[in-house]
C-alpha positions as semicolon CSV with decimal commas, in nm:
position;residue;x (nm);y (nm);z (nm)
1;X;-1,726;3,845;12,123
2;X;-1,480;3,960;11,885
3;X;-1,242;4,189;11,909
4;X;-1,153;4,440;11,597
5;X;-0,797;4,724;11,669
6;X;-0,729;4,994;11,495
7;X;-0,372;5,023;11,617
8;X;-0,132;5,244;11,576
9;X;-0,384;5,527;11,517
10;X;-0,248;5,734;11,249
11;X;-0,263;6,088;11,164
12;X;-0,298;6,201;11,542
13;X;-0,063;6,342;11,813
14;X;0,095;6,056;12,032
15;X;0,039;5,709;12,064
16;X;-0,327;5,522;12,060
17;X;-0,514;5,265;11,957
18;X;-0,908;5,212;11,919
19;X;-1,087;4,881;12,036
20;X;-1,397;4,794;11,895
21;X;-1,628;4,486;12,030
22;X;-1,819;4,308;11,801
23;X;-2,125;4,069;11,857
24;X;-2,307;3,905;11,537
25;X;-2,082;4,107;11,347
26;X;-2,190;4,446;11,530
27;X;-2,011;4,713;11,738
28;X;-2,172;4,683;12,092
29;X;-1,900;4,884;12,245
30;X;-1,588;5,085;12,192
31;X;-1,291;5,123;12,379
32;X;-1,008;5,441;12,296
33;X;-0,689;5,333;12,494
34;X;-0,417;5,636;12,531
35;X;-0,102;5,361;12,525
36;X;0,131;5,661;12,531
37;X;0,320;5,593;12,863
38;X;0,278;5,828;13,180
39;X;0,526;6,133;13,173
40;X;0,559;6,243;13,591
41;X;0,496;6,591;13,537
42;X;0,236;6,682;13,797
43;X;0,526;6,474;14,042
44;X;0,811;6,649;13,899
45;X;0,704;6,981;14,011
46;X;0,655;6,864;14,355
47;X;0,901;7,058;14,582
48;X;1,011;7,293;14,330
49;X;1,004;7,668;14,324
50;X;0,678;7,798;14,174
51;X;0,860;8,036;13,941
52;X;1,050;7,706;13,765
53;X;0,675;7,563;13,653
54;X;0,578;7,727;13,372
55;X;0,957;7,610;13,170
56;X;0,859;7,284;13,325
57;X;0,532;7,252;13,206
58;X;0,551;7,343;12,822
59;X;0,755;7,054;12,781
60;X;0,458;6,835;12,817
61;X;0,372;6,918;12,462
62;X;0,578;7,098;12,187
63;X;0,244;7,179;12,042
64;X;0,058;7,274;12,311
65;X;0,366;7,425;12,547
66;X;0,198;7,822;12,448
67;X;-0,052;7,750;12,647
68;X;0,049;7,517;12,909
69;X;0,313;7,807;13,041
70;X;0,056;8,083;13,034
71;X;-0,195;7,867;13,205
72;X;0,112;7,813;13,452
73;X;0,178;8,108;13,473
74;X;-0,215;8,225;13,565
75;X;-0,224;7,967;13,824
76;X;0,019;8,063;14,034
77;X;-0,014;8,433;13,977
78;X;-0,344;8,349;14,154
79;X;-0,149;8,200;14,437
80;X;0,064;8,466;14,521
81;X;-0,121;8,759;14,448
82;X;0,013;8,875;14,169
83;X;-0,131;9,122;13,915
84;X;-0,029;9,115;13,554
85;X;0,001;9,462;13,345
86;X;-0,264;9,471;13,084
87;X;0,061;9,492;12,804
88;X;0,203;9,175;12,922
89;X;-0,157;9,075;12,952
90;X;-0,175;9,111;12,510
91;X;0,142;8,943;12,494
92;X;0,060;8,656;12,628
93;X;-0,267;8,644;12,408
94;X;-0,124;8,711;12,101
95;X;0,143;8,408;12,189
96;X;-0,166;8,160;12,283
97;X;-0,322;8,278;12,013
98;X;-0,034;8,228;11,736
99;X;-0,075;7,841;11,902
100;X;-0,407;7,790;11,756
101;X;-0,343;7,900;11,476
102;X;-0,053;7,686;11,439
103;X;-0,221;7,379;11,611
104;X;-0,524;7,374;11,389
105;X;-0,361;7,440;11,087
106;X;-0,133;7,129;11,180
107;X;-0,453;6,956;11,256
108;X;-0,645;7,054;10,945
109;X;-0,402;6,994;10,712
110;X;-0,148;6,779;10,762
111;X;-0,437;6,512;10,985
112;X;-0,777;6,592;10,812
113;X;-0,699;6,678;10,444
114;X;-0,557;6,359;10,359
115;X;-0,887;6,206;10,402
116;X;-1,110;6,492;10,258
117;X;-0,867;6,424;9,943
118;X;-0,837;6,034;9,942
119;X;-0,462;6,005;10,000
120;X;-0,257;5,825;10,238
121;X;-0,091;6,120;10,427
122;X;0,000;6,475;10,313
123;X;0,341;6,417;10,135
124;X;0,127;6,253;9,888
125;X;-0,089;6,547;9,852
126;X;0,276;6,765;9,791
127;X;0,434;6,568;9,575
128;X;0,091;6,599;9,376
129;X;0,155;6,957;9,442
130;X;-0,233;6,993;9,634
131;X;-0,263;7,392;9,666
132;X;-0,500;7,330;9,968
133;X;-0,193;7,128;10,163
134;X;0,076;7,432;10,054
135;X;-0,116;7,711;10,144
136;X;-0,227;7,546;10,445
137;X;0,161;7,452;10,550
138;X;0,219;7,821;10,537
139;X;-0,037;7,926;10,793
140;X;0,116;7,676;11,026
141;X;0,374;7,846;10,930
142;X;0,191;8,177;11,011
143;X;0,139;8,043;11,409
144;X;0,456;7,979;11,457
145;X;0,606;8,299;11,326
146;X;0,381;8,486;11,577
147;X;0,474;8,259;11,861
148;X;0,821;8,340;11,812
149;X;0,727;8,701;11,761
150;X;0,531;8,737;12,133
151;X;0,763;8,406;12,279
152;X;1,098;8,435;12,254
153;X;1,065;8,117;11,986
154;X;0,812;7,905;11,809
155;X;0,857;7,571;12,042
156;X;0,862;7,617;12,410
157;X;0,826;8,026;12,447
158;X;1,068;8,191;12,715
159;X;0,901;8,488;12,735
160;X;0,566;8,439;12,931
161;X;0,696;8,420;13,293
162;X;0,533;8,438;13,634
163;X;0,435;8,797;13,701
164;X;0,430;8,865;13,364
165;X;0,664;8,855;13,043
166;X;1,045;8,946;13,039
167;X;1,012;9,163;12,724
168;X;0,791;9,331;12,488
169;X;0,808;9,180;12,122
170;X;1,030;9,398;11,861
171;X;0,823;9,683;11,695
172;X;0,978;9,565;11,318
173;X;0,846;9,220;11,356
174;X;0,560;9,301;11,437
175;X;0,445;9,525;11,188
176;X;0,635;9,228;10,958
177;X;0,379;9,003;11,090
178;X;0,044;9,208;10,960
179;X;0,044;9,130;10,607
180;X;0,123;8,777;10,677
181;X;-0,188;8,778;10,887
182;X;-0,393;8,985;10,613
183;X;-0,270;8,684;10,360
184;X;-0,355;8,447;10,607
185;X;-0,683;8,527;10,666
186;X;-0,761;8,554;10,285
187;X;-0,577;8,197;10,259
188;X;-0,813;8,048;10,575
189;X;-1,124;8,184;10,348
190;X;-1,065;8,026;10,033
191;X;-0,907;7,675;10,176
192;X;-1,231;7,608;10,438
193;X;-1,455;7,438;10,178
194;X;-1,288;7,135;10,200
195;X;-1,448;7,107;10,569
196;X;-1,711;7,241;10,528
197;X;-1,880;6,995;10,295
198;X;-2,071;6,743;10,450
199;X;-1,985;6,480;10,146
200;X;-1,605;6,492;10,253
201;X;-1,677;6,350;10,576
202;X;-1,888;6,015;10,690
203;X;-2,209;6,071;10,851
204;X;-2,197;6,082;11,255
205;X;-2,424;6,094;11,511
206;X;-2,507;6,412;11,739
207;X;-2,378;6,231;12,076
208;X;-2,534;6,422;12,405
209;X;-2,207;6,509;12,553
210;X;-2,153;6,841;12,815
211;X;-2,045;7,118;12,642
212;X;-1,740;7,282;12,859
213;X;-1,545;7,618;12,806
214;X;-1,403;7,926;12,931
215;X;-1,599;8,118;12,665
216;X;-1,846;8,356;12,802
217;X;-2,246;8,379;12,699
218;X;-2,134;8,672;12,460
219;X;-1,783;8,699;12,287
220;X;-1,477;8,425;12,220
221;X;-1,200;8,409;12,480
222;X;-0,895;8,270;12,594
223;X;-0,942;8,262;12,937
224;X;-1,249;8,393;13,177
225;X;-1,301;8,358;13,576
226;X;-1,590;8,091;13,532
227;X;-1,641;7,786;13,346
228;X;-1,934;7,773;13,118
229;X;-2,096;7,414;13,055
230;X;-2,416;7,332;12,854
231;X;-2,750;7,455;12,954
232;X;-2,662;7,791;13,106
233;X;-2,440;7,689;13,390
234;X;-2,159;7,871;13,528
235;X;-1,897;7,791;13,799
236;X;-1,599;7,965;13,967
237;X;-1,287;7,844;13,765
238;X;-1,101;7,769;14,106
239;X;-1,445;7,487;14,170
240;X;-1,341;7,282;13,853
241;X;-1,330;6,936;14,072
242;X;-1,738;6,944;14,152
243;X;-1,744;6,898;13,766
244;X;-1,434;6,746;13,629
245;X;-1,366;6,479;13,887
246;X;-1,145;6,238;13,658
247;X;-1,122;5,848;13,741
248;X;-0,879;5,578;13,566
249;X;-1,006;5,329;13,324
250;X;-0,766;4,989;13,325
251;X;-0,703;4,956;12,956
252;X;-0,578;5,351;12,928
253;X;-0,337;5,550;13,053
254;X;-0,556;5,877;13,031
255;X;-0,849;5,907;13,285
256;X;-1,191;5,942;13,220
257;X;-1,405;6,314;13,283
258;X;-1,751;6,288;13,295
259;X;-2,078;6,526;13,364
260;X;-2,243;6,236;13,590
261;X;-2,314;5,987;13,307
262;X;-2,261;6,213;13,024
263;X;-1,957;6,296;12,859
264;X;-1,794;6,627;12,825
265;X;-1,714;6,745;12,518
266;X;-1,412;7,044;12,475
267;X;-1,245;7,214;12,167
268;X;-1,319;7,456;11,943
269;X;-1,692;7,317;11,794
270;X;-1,756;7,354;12,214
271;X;-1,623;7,698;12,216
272;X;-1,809;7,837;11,913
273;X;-2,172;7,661;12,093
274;X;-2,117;7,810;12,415
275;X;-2,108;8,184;12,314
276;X;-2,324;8,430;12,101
277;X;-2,017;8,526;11,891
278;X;-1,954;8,160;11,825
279;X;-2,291;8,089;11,750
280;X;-2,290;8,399;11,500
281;X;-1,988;8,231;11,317
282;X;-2,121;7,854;11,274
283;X;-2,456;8,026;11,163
284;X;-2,309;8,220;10,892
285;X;-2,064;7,901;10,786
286;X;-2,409;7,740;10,667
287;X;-2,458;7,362;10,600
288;X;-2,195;7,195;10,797
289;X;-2,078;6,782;10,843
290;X;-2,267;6,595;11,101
291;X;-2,192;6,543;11,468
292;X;-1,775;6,539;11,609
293;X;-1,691;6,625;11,225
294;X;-1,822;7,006;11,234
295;X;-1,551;7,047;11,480
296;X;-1,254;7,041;11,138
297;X;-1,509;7,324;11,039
298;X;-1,472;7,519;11,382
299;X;-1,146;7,521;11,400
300;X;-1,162;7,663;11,037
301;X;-1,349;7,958;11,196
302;X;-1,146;8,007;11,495
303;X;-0,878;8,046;11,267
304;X;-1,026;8,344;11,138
305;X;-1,112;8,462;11,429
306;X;-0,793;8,416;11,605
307;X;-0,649;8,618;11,298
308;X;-0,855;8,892;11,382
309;X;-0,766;8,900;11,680
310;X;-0,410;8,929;11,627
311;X;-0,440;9,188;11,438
312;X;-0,605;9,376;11,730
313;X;-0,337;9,278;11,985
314;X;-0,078;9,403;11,753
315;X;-0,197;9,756;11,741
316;X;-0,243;9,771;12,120
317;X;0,147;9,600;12,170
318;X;0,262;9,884;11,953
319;X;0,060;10,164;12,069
320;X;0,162;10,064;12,389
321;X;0,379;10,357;12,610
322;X;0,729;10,287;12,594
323;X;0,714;10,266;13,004
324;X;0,440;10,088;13,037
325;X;0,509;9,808;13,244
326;X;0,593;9,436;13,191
327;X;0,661;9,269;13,538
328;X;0,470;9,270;13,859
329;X;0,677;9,183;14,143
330;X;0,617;8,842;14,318
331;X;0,687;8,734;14,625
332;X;0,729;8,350;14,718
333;X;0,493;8,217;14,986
334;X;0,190;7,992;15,058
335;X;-0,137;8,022;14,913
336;X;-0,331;7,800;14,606
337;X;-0,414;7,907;14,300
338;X;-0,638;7,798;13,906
339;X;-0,661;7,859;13,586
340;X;-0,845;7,757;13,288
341;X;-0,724;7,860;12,973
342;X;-0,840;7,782;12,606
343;X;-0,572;7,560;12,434
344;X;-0,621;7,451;12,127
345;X;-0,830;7,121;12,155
346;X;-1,010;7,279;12,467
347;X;-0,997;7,352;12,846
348;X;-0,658;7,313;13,016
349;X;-0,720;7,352;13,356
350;X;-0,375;7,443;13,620
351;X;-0,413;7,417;13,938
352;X;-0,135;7,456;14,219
353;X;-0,070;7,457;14,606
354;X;0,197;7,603;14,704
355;X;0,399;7,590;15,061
356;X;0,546;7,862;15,286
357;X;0,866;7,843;15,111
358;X;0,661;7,884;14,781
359;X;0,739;7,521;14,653
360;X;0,502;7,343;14,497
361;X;0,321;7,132;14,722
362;X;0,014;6,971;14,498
363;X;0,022;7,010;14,105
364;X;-0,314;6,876;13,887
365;X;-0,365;6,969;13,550
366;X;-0,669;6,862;13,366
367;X;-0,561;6,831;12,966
368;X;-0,859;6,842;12,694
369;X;-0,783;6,476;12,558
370;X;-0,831;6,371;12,895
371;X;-1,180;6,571;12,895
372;X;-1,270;6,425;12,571
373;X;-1,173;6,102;12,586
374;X;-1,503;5,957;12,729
375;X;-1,698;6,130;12,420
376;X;-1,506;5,972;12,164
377;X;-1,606;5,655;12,267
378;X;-1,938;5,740;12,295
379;X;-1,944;5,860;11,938
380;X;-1,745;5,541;11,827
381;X;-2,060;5,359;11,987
382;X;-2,276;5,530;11,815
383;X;-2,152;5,598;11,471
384;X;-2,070;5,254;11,390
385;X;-2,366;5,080;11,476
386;X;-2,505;4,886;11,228
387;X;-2,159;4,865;11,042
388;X;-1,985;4,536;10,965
389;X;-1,727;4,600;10,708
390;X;-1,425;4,554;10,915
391;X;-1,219;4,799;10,678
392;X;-1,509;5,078;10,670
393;X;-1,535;5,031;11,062
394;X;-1,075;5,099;11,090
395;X;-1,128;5,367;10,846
396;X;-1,429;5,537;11,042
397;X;-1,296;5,486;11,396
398;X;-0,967;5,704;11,310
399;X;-1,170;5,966;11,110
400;X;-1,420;5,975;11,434
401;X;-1,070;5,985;11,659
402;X;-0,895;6,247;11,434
403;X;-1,198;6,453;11,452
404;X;-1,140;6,513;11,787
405;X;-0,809;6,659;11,726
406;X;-0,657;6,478;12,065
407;X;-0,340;6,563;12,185
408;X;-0,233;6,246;12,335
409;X;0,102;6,330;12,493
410;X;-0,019;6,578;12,679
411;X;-0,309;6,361;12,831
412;X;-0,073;6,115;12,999
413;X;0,112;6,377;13,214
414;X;-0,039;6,232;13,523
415;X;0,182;6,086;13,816
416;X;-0,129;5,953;14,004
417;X;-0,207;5,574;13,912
């Protein structure tokens, strides 16, 4: 048995590195190790004041801290009773939302292009001044500038807190932000192509893997009450352990979620499969690349759709009555509360007991790379079978990885061994 590593893997977020076995020459199994060490959070939070979480929390991912303090935030809103105004309620969407755009962009462009183009990163594709890279620089640009806008600042927001948010975004920026959006979306239209061609990307296999989501059987969302898996089944949110029950594997520092024996698969391609709107969208995007490689194409469309969606929030912030409220009041105590929230690469899942004192007494958060992880290596299986090229297997295995979109640092949040 031979060994081949694909280590570092490059053009991803955090530290990995793919094993592949070989036998005759053959892949006969795959191994995706997360060597990114452990980062405590779930045990720093342990005896703290539930209100301190959500600042704690973003900080296991500058990408991905939007959504980690709303889903915070959710969680332990749930716990103490609390129920958020419908403006704050926008707020906080628009903010989540202004992290996917920014995240896939960051994804698309600066991860996936480079490959779709044949260059070694994307400063090569700016010094060769590639349009596609520029434009697409400026709509992560875009998600960031709405983040700050419904945040408090691009990186770590301040302004989603528990009970709600502290204040309501200025009126001037956000009208400033509509033709950026308008731009954007025209931008997001004409740049797609180069994901959506199935010659940009290697062929892959269509791996069975679980389809999981928030998204409901008709439109997109954020967030929902009930988790919605493949073939029609729904479950309370707060019941996420009968179905994500995660268990260590010794060569990674990320544990392994799995349906039974099949994989899960989260993220935006998930999303778009698991709802009628979604389903609408990949339709009308046509021909599409095969298997984990349509999901550079989702992400394309969520874009757009995330856009749109802005746009709507937007007009409801600033139609808004000056009085309308921000803040419910909360009240520390006992009780336990979940929530699963769309981030960018899929479900993030909060969940959080708290004490009498309202400390936090048990903290588990579920991360999408985590969720994911299992399916990559299925599709590493299965997409390089056959394959003995030792430099067409390193180059496939990251473009299979990348695909994925993981998010490695904030997989390895876990305190548990």
């Amino acid at each position: 048995m031979k060994t081949v590593s694909v280590h570092p893997l490059t053009r991803v977020e955090g530290h990995g590195r793919v094993d592949l076995m070989l036998r005759d020459g053959e892949v006969v199994d795959a191994r995706v190790a997360i060597t990114e060490s452990p980062r405590l959070f779930e045990g720093l939070m342990r005896g703290r004041d539930g209100r301190e979480v959500p600042a704690l929390v973003c900080r296991i991912c500058a990408i991905c801290s939007a959504v980690h303090r709303v889903a915070a935030c959710r969680a332990l809103e749930e716990a103490l009773d609390v129920q958020v105004a419908p403006l704050a309620e926008a707020i906080r969407e628009l903010l989540v939302l202004g992290g996917h755009i920014e995240s896939h962009a960051l994804h698309l462009f600066c991860l996936v292009l480079p490959d779709v183009a044949g260059e070694a990163s994307i400063l090569d594709l700016l010094r060769a001044d590639n349009d596609a890279a520029r434009q697409g620089l400026a709509l992560k640009e875009l998600g960031n500038a709405i983040q700050e806008v419904a945040g408090g600042r691009a990186i770590h927001p301040i302004n989603a807190e528990v009970g709600g948010v502290l204040v309501r975004p200025d009126r001037e920026q956000l009208q400033a932000l509509q033709p950026r959006i308008d731009e954007g979306r025209r931008q997001i239209e004409r740049l797609q192509e180069n994901f959506f061609q199935p010659d940009s990307f290697p062929p892959a296999s269509s791996v069975e893997a679980t389809r999981i989501a928030v998204t409901g059987a008709e439109d997109l969302s954020l967030w929902a009450e009930e988790l919605s898996l493949s073939g029609g089944r729904n479950m309370p949110v707060g019941e996420y352990r009968r179905v994500l029950a995660e268990r260590p594997v010794v060569y990674s520092n990320a544990r392994h979620c799995r349906d039974g024996k099949t994989p899960f698969f989260t993220g935006a391609l998930a999303r778009l499969e698991l709802s009628s709107e979604g389903q609408s969208l990949l339709a009308g995007a046509g021909s599409l690349p095969s298997g984990i490689h349509a999901n550079n194409a989702a992400q394309c469309l969520e874009i757009t759709w995330a856009l749109q969606r802005c746009s709507v929030l937007i007009r409801e912030v600033m139609q808004a009555e000056a009085d309308a409220p921000l803040q419910a009041p909360v009240r520390p105590g006992a009780g336990a509360g979940t929530a699963a929230v769309e981030a960018p690469r899929g479900l993030l899942v909060h969940h959080y007991v708290l004490d009498d004192l309202g400390r936090v007494a048990v903290a588990d958060v579920i991360t999408p790379t985590a969720i994911n992880q299992a399916a990559m290596e299925e599709q590493l299986r299965s997409d390089l079978q056959g394959q003995t090229d030792e430099s067409i297997l390193r180059d496939r295995a990251e473009r299979i990885v990348r695909s994925f979109d993981p998010c490695i640092s904030c997989s390895v949040h876990l305190i548990r061994p």
